[in-house]
C-alpha positions as CSV (number, residue, x, y, z in Angstrom):
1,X,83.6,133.5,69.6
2,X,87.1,132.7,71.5
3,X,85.4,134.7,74.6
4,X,82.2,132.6,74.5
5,X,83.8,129.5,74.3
6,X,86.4,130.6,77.0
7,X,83.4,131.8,79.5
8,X,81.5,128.0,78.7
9,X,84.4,126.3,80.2
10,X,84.5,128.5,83.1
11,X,80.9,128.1,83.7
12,X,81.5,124.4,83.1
13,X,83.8,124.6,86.5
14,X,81.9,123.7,89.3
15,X,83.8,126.5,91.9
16,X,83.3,129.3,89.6
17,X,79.5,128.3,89.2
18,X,79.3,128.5,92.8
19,X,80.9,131.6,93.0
20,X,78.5,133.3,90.4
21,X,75.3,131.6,92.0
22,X,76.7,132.8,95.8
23,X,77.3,136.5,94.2
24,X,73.7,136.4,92.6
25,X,71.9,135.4,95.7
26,X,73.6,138.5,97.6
27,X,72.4,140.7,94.4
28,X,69.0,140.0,95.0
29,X,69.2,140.1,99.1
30,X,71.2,143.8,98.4
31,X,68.3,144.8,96.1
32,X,65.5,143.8,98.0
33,X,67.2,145.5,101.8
34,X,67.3,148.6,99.6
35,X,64.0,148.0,98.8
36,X,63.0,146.9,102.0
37,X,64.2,150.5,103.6
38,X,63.1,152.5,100.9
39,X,59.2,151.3,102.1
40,X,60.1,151.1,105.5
41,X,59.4,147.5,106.7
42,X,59.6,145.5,109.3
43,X,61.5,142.8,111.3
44,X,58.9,139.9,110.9
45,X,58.1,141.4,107.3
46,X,61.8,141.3,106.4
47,X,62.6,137.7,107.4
48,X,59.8,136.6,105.6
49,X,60.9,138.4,102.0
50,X,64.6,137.1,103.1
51,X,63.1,133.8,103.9
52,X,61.5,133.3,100.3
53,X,64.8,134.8,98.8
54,X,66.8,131.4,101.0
55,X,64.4,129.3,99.5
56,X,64.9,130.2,95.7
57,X,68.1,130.1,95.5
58,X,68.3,126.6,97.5
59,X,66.3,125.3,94.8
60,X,67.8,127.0,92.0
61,X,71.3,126.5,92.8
62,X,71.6,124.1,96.1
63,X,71.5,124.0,99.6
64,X,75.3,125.1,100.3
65,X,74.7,128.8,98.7
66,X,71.4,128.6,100.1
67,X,73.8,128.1,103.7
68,X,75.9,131.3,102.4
69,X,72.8,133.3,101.3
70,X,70.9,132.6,105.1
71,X,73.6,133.7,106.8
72,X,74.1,137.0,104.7
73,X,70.5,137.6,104.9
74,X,70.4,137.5,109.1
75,X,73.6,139.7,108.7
76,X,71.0,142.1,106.7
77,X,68.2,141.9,109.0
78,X,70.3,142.5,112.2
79,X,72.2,145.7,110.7
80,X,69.2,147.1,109.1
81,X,65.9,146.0,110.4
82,X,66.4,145.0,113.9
83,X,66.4,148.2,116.3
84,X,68.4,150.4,117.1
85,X,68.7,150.3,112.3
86,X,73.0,150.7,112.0
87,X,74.0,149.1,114.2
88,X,74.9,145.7,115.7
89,X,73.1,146.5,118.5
90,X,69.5,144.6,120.1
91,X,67.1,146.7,121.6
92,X,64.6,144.1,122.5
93,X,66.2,140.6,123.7
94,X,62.9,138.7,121.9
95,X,64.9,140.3,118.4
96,X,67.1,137.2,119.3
97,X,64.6,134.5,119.6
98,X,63.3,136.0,116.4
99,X,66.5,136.2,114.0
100,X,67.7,132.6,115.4
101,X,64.3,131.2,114.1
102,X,64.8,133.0,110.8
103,X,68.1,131.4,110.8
104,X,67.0,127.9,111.7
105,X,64.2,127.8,109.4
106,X,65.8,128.8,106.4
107,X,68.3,126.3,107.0
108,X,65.6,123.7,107.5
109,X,63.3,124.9,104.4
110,X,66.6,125.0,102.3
111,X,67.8,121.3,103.3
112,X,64.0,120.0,102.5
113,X,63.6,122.2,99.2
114,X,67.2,120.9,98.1
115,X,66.7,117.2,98.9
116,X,63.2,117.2,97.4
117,X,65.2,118.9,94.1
118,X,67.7,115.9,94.5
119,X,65.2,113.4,94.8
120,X,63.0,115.0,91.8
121,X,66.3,114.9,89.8
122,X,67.3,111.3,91.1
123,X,63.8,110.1,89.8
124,X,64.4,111.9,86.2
125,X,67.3,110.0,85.9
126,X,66.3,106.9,87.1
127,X,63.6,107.4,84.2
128,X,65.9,108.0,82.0
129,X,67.9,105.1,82.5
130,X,65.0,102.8,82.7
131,X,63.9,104.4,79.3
132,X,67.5,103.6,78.1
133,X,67.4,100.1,79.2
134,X,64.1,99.2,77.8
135,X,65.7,100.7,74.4
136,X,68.7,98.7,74.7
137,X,66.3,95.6,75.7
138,X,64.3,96.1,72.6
139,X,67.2,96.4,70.6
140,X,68.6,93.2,71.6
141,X,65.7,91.3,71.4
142,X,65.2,92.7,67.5
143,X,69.0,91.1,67.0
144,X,69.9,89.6,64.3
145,X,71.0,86.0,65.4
146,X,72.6,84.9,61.9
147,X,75.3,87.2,63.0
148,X,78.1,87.6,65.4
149,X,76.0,89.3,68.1
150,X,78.8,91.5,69.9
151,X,79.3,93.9,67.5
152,X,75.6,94.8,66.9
153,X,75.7,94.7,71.0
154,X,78.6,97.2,71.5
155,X,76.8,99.4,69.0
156,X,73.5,99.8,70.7
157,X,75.1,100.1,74.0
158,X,77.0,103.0,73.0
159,X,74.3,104.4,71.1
160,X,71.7,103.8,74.0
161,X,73.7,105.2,77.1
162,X,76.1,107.8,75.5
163,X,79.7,105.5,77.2
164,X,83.0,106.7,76.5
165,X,83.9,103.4,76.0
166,X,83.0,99.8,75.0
167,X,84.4,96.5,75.0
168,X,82.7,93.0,75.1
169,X,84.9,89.5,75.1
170,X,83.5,86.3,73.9
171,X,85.6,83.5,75.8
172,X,83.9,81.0,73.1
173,X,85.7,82.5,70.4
174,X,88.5,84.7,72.2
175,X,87.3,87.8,70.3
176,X,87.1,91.2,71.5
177,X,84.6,93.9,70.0
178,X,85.6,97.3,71.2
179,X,85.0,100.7,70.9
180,X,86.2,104.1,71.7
181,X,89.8,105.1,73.9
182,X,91.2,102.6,76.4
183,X,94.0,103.6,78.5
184,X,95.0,100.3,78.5
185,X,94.6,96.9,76.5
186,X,91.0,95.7,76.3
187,X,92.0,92.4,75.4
188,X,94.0,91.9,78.5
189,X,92.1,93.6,80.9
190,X,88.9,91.6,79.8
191,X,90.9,88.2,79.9
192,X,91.5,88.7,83.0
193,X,88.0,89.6,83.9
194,X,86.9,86.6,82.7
195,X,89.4,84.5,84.2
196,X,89.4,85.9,87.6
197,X,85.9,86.8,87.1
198,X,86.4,89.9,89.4
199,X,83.6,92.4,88.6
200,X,85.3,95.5,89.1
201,X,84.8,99.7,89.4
202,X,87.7,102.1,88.7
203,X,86.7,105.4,89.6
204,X,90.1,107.0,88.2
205,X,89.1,105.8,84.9
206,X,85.5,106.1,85.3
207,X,85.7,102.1,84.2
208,X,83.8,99.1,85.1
209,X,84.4,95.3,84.6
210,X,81.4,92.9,84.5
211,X,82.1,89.2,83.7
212,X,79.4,87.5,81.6
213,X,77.6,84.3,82.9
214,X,75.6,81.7,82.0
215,X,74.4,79.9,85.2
216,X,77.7,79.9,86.8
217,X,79.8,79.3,84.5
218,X,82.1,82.8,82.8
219,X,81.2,83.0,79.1
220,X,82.8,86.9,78.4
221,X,83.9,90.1,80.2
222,X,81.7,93.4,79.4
223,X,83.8,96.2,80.1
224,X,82.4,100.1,80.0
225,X,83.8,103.4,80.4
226,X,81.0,105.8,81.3
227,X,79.7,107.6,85.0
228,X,77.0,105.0,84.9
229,X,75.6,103.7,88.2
230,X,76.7,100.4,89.2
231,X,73.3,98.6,89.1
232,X,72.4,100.0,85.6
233,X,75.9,98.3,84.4
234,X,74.8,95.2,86.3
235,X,71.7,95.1,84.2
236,X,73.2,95.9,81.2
237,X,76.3,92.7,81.6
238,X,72.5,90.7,82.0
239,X,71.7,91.6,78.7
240,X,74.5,90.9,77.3
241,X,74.6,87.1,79.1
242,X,71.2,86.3,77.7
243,X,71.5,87.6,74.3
244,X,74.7,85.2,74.1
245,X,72.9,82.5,75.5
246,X,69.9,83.0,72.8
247,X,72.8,83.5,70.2
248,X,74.2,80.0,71.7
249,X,70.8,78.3,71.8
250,X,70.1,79.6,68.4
251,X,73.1,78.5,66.5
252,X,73.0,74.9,68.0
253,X,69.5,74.4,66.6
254,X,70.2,75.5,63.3
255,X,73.1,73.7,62.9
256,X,71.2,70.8,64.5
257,X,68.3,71.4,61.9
258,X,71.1,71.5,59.3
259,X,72.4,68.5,60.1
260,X,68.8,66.8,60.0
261,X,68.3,68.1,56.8
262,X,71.2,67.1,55.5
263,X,70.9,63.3,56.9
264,X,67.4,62.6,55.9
265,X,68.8,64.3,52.3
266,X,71.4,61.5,52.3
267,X,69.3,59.0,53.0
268,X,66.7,59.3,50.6
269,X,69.5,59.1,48.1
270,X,71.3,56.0,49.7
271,X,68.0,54.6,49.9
272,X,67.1,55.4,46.3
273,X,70.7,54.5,44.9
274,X,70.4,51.4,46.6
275,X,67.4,50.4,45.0
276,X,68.1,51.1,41.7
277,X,71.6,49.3,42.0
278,X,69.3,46.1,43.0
279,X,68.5,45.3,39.6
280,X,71.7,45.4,37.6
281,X,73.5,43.9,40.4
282,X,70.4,41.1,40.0
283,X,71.5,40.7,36.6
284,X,75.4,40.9,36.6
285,X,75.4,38.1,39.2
286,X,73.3,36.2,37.4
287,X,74.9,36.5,34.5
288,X,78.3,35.4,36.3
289,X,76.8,32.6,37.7
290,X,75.0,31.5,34.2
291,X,78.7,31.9,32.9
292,X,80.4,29.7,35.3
293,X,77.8,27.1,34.7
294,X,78.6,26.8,31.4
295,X,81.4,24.7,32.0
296,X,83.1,25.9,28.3
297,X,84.9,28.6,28.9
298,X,88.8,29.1,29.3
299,X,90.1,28.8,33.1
300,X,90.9,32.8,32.5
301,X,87.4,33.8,31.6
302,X,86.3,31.8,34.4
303,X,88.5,33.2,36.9
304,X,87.1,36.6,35.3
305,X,83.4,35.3,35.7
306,X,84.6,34.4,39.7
307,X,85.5,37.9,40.1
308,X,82.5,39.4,39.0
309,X,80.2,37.6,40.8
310,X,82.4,38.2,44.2
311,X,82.4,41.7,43.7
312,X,78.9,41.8,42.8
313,X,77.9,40.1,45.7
314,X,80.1,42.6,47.9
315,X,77.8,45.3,46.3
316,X,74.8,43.3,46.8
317,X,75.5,43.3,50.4
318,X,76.5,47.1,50.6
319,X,72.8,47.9,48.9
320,X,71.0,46.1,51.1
321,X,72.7,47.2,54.3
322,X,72.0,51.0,53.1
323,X,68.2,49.8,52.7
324,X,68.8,48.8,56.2
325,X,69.9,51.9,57.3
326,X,67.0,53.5,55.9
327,X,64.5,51.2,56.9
328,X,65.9,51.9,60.4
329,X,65.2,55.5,60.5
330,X,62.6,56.0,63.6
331,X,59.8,57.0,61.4
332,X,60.4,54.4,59.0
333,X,60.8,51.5,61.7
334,X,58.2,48.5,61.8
335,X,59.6,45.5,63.7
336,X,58.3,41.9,63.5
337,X,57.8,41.3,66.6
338,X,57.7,38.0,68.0
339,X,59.2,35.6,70.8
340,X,62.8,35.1,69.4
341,X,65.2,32.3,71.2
342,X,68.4,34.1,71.4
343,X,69.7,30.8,70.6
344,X,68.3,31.0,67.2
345,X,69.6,34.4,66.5
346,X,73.3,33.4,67.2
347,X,72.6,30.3,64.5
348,X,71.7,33.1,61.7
349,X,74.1,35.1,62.7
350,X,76.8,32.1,62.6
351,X,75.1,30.6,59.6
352,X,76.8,27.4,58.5
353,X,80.6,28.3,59.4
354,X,80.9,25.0,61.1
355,X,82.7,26.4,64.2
356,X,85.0,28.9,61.9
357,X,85.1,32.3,60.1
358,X,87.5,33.8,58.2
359,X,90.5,31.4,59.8
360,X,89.3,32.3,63.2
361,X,87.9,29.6,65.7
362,X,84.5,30.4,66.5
363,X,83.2,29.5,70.4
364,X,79.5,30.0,71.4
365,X,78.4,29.9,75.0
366,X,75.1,30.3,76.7
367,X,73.7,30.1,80.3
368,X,70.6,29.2,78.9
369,X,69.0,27.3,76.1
370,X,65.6,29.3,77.1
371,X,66.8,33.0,77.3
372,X,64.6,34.7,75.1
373,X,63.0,38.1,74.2
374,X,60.6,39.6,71.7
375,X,61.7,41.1,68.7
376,X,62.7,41.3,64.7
377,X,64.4,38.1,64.8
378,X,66.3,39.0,61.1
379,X,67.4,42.3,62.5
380,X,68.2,40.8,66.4
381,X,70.7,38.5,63.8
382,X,71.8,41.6,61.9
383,X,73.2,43.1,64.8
384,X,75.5,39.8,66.0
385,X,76.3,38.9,62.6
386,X,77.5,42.4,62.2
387,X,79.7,42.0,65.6
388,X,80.8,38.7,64.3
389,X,81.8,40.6,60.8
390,X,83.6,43.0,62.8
391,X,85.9,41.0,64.8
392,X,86.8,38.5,62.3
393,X,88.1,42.1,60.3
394,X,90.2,43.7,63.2
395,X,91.3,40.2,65.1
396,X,94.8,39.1,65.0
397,X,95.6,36.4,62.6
398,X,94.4,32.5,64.0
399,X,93.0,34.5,67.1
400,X,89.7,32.9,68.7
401,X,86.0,35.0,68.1
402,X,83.9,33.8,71.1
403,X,79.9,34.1,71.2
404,X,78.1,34.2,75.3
405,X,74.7,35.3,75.8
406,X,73.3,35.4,79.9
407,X,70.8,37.0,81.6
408,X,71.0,40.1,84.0
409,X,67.9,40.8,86.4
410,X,65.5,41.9,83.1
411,X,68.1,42.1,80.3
412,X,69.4,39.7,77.8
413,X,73.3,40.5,77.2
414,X,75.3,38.7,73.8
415,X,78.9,39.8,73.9
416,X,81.4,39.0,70.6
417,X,85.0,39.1,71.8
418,X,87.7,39.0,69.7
419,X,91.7,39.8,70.2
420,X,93.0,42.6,68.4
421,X,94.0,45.9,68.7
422,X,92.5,48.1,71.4
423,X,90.0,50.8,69.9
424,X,90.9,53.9,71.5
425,X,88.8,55.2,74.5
426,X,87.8,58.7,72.7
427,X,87.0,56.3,69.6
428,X,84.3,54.0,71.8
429,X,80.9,56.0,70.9
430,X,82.2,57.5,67.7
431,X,82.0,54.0,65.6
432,X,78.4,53.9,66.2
433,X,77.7,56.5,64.1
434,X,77.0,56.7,60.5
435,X,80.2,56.3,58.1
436,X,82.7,56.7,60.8
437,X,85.8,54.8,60.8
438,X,88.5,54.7,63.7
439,X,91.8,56.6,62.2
440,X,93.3,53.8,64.7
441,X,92.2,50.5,62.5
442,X,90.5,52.0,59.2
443,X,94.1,50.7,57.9
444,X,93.6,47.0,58.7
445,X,90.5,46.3,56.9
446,X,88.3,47.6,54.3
447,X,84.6,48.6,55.5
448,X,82.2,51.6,55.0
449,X,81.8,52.5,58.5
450,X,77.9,51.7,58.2
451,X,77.6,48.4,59.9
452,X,77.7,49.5,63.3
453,X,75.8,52.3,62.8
454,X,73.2,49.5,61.5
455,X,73.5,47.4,64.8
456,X,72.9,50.4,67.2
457,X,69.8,51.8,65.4
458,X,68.1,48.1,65.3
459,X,68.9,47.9,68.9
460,X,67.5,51.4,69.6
461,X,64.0,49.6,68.0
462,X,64.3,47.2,69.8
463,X,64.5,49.5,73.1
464,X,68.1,48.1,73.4
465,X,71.4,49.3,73.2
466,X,75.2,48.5,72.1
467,X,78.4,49.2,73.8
468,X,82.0,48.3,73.2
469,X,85.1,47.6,75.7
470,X,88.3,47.6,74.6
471,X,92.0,46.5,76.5
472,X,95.6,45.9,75.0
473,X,95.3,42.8,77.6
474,X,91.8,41.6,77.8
475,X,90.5,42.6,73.8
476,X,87.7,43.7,72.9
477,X,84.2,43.1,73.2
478,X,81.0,44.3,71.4
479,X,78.0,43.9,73.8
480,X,74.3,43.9,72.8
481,X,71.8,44.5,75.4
482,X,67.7,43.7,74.6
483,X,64.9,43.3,77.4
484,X,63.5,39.9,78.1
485,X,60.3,38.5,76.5
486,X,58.6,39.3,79.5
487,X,60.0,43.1,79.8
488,X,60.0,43.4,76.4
489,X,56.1,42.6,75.8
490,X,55.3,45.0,78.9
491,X,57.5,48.0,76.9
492,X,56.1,47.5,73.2
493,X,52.6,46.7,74.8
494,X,52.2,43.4,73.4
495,X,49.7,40.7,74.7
């Protein structure tokens, strides 16, 4: 068994295989000019048995022995066919025309038969590695997308094409799937990849480095350690891209699905919650209020009485601001429309604060009594009263809260500026959304982070929008932004 296994790894080396194809090719040219003289034949007979002998072994071994076998077999035919037989003599000069041509055309009918071997083989493997690349195709568009996909990826490419070695580097979350031997750190060596984005062959190590795009943009480094053909690894890193890029494109919808879910879950039960509060809050106030008209009761209870109906008012509002925010959701929306005078949505959203709120000075200023724009006049109020809210909250103490509203070209703009401290830049589109409070002022006053979130979706109806600016030096200013009765009648179609 040692002897077998000791003669496989000689075979296996490719200068004793040529050796043992050379010697057989001269066993069968020795056996056949033994034949050939035992029956007598001739010159032109001869080179055409030794010309069929070239040609086998050029397609059974290759066309360098095939060389070796040519020239041995001319060496035959001279000594022992061409006259005078034994010797190294020519009696007829044509004998030379006639043993070059042999010569020539083995040569030429052993390069043909060799590179139409080569090409047959080239093609088998070119099958081969197409029918390994559909496999590995099919096997990554069968992939499980709930999982990490490089590990299932690593796995069929080793499985598929038979590598040495695997690695494949996610940039997005630094890791680094890898199997089989490395002679040096994966990690590294793909880091480096990525960041250099240098696409790389190493015949030493029989390694090559592919980085992993998406567009143009480096998203991973594929490495492999296998004989591989360039273009086949090429392909390959191109799988790998756009399974990570349907990995990518699947994880943002589910999570964006998720999230959907998850709102409308919350707002059915705001919405429900707040309706039900309704009533009791209904009844506690008007109980409070009953009490306090009573007139008989100790100045304790009534300051008790006071507090409840405050406090039962601040709920009141909080319910019917979370039926605002469910009212507002898109497929819940119906405006009012009408022509609105912006001048009578900043009197309900002032109310009767006789030029004040909460110790602030209130200023209002308009370049127009007839700016105008169609509308849900109550929520068009909502959103200014709600700016108004918000900077009395966060302005310094006896600070002024000023009120303009002009036109630009086919837009409406009401700004509410206040003086207080800056909201940070990063921090500018964040308080617009639902329940979010700046880290940088949630300290100053209480709130439930849904008022803003209020004021941008009733703008949003109103094909609108809201936008805040915010300085150390100048303050900061809430803007709303609505079309004009004209534009706005074109947009919503109205007559």
């Amino acid at each position: 068994m040692n002897a077998n296994r000791h003669f496989q790894r000689r075979v296996a080396n490719p200068y004793f295989r040529f050796a043992i194809e050379c010697a057989c090719g001269m066993a069968a040219l020795a056996l056949f000019t033994w034949f050939g003289l035992f029956i007598r034949l001739n010159v032109s007979a001869s080179g055409l048995i030794y010309l069929l002998i070239v040609l086998f072994v050029a397609l059974w071994a290759g066309f360098r022995q095939a060389v070796l076998v040519s020239l041995a077999a001319l060496l035959c035919q001279w000594f022992f066919f061409v006259p005078p037989a034994y010797t190294w003599a020519v009696s007829d000069p044509a004998n030379y025309v006639e043993m070059f041509v042999f010569f020539v055309t083995s040569l030429i009918v052993s390069r043909l038969s060799s590179r139409a071997e080569q090409n047959a083989d080239d093609a088998i493997r070119q099958r081969e590695t197409f029918e390994k690349l559909y496999d590995f195709t099919r096997k990554a568009l069968l992939l499980d997308l709930h999982k990490n996909p490089s590990p299932q990826l690593a796995s069929y490419i080793a499985s598929s094409f038979s590598v040495d070695a695997i690695a494949i580097y996610d940039a997005d979350l630094s890791t680094l799937e890898s199997l089989g031997s490395w002679p040096v750190d994966p990690m590294e060596l793909a880091k480096s990849t990525c960041l250099f984005e240098a696409n790389q062959d190493d015949a030493t190590w029989h390694l090559s480095r592919r980085v992993l795009r998406l567009g143009k943009v480096a998203i991973g480094a594929l490495l492999i350690r296998s004989d591989l053909k360039p273009l086949t690894i090429d392909a390959i890193a191109s799988l790998v891209s756009m399974t990570f890029d349907r990995y990518r494109g699947f994880t943002n919808e589910t999570r964006a699905e998720a999230a959907r879910q998850t709102e409308q879950l919350r707002s059915v039960v705001l919405d429900r919650l707040a309706h039900t509060f309704k009533t009791p809050l209904t009844a506690i106030r008007t109980a409070s209020a009953g009490l306090l008209e009573l007139g008989d009761i100790s100045p304790a209870h009534a300051d008790l009485a006071s507090l409840i109906d405050e406090q039962s008012a601040l709920l009141n509002e909080l319910a019917t601001r979370l039926l605002q925010t469910a009212r507002l959701e898109p497929e819940k929306v119906s405006l009012q429309k009408q022509k609105v005078a912006i001048a009578d949505v900043i009197q309900d959203a002032v109310g009767n604060r006789d030029g004040v709120i909460d110790g602030h000075a209130l200023e209002v200023s308009m370049s127009g009594q007839t700016l105008a724009t169609r509308g849900d006049r109550e929520l068009l109020a909502t959103i200014v009263r709600q700016f108004l809210d918000n900077a009395a909250k966060y302005s310094y103490p006896g600070t002024r809260i000023s009120i303009s509203a002009e036109q630009c070209a086919s837009e409406i703009i009401v700004a509410v500026h206040n003086e207080g401290e800056p909201i940070p830049s990063g921090e500018r589109q964040r308080i617009f959304d639902r329940y979010y409070r700046s880290p940088a002022t949630e300290q100053l006053a209480p709130g439930t982070g849904i008022g803003l979130s209020i004021a941008k979706k009733a703008a949003e109806a109103h094909n609108g929008h809201v936008w805040v600016v915010s300085d150390r030096q100048i303050g900061t200013t809430f803007y709303l932004s609505v079309g004009t009765a004209t534009r706005s009648a074109i947009e919503h179609g109205d007559q």
